[in-house]
C-alpha positions as CSV (number, residue, x, y, z in Angstrom):
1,X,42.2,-16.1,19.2
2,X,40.4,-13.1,17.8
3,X,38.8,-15.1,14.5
4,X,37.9,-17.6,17.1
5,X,35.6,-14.6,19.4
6,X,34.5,-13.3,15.9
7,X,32.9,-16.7,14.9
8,X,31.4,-17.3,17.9
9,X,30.0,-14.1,18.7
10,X,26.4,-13.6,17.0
11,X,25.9,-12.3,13.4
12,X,22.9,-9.4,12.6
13,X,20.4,-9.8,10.3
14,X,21.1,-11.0,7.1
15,X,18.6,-10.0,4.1
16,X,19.5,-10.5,0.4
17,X,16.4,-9.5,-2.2
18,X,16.3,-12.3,-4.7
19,X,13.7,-11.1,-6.9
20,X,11.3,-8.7,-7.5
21,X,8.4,-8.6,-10.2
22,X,5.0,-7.2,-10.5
23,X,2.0,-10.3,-9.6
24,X,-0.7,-8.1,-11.2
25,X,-1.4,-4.8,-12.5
26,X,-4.1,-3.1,-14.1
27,X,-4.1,0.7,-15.3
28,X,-7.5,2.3,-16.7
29,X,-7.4,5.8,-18.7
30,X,-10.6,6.8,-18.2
31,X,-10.5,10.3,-20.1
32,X,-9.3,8.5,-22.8
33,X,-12.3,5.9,-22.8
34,X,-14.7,8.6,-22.3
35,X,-12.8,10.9,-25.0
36,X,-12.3,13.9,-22.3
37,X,-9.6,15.7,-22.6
38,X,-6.2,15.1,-20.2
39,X,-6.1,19.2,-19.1
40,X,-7.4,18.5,-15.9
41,X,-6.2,19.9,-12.4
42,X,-5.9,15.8,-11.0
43,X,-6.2,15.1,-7.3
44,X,-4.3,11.7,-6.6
45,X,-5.2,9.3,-3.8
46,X,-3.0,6.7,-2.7
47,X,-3.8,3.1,-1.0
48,X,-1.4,1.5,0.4
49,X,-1.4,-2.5,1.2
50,X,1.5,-4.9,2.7
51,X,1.5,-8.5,2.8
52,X,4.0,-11.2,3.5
53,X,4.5,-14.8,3.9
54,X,6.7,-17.6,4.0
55,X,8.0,-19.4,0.9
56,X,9.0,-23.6,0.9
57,X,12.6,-22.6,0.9
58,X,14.1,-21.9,4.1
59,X,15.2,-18.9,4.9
60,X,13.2,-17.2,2.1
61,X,10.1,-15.1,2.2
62,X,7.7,-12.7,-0.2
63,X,6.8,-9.1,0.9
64,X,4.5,-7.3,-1.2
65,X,3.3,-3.9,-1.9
66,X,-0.6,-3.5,-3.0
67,X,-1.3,0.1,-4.7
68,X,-4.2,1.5,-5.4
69,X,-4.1,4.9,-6.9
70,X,-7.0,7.2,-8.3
71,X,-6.6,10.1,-9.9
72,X,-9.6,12.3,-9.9
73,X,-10.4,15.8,-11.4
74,X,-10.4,18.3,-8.4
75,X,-13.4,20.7,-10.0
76,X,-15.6,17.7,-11.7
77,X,-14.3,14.9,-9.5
78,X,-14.4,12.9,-12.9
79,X,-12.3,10.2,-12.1
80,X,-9.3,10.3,-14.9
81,X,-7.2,7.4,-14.2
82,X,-6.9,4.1,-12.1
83,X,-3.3,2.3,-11.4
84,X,-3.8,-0.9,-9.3
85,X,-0.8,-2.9,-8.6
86,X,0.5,-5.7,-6.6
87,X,4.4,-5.9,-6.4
88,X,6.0,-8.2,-4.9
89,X,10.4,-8.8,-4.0
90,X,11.6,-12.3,-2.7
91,X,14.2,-12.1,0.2
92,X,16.7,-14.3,1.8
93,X,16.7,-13.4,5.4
94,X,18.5,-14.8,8.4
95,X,19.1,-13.9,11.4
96,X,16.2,-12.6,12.5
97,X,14.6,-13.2,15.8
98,X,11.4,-15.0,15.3
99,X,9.2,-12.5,17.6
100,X,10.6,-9.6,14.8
101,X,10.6,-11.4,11.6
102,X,6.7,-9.9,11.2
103,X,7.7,-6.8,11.4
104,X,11.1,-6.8,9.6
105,X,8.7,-8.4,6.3
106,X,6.0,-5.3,6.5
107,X,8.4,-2.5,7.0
108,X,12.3,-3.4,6.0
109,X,11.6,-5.4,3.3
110,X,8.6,-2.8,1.7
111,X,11.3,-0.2,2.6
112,X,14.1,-2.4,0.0
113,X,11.4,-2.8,-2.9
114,X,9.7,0.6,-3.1
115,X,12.4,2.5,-4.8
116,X,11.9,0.3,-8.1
117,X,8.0,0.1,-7.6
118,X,7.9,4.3,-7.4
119,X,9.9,3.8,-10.9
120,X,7.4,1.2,-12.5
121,X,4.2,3.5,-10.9
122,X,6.1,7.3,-13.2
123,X,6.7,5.1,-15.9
124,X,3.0,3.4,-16.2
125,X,1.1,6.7,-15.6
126,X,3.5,8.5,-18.4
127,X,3.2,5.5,-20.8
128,X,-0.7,5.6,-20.2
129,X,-0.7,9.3,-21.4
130,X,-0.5,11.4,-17.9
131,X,2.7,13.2,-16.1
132,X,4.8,10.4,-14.5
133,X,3.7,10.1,-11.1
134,X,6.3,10.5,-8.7
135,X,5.6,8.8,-5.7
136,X,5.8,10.5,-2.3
137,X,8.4,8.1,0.3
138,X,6.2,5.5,2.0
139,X,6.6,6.0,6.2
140,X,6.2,1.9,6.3
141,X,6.3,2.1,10.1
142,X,4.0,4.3,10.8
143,X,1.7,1.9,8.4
144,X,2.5,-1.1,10.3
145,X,2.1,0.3,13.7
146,X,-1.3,2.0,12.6
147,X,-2.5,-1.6,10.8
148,X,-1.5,-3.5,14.5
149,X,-3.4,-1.0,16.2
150,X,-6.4,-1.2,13.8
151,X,-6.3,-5.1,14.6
152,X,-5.9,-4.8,18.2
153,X,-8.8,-2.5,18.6
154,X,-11.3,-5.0,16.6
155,X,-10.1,-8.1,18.4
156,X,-10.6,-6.4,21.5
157,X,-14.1,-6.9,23.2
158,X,-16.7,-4.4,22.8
159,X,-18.1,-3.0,25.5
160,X,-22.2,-2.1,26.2
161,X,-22.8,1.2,27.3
């Protein structure tokens, strides 16, 4: 009688990451194009970009994480590098009630990813002759919360004083 309540009673959210790669990337050393020299006090500036959609399989979907870091000089403002990247994990989810699949694809499935993205971001700024960059933790819900409230307050109507 109990295995028959347990398979009837409602299973939680299911998510499975099935892949993860980056979609496009481009780092630029720009001290080392201009032929300054890498001792430089750097000011880092961080953009942060989530998107998500649907995939033909059911069940699956893409969430992506859009960087876009400059690092700049903080007594010449001479810019000294730019990391641009677009990583991206496939999921299997299930389970999920449609009115918070939208919400589970910009913050839980960001929250699954960034670990290896902050890996990939210390080891291309070392590789491209800076200290790794070690990514500060990403508060995803805070970043979707402020993005629906930026969308909310340019749908709404604007009104003449």
């Amino acid at each position: 009688m109990a295995e028959e309540e347990q398979a009837a009673a409602p299973q939680g959210p299911q998510m499975r990451v099935l892949g993860q790669f980056i979609r496009d990337m481009s780092f630029e050393n720009i001290v080392a194009q201009k032929g300054g020299s890498p001792d430089m006090q750097p000011d880092v500036q961080v953009q942060v970009n989530l998107d998500a959609k649907k995939r033909t399989p059911d069940n699956q979907f893409e969430s992506s994480i859009k960087l876009n870091v400059t690092s700049k000089d903080k007594e010449s403002d001479a810019v000294l590098f730019v990391l641009e990247i677009d990583y991206v994990g496939i999921f299997f989810i299930d389970n999920v009630p449609e009115d918070q699949m939208h919400p589970f694809l910009l913050i839980e499935c960001p929250r699954m990813i960034f670990p290896f993205l902050r890996r990939v971001v210390s080891d291309i700024t070392r590789d491209g002759g800076f200290p790794p960059l070690n990514l500060e933790n990403i508060d995803f819900v805070s970043l979707y919360r402020n993005e629906i409230a930026r969308r909310q307050a340019a749908e709404s109507p604007k009104l003449d004083a």
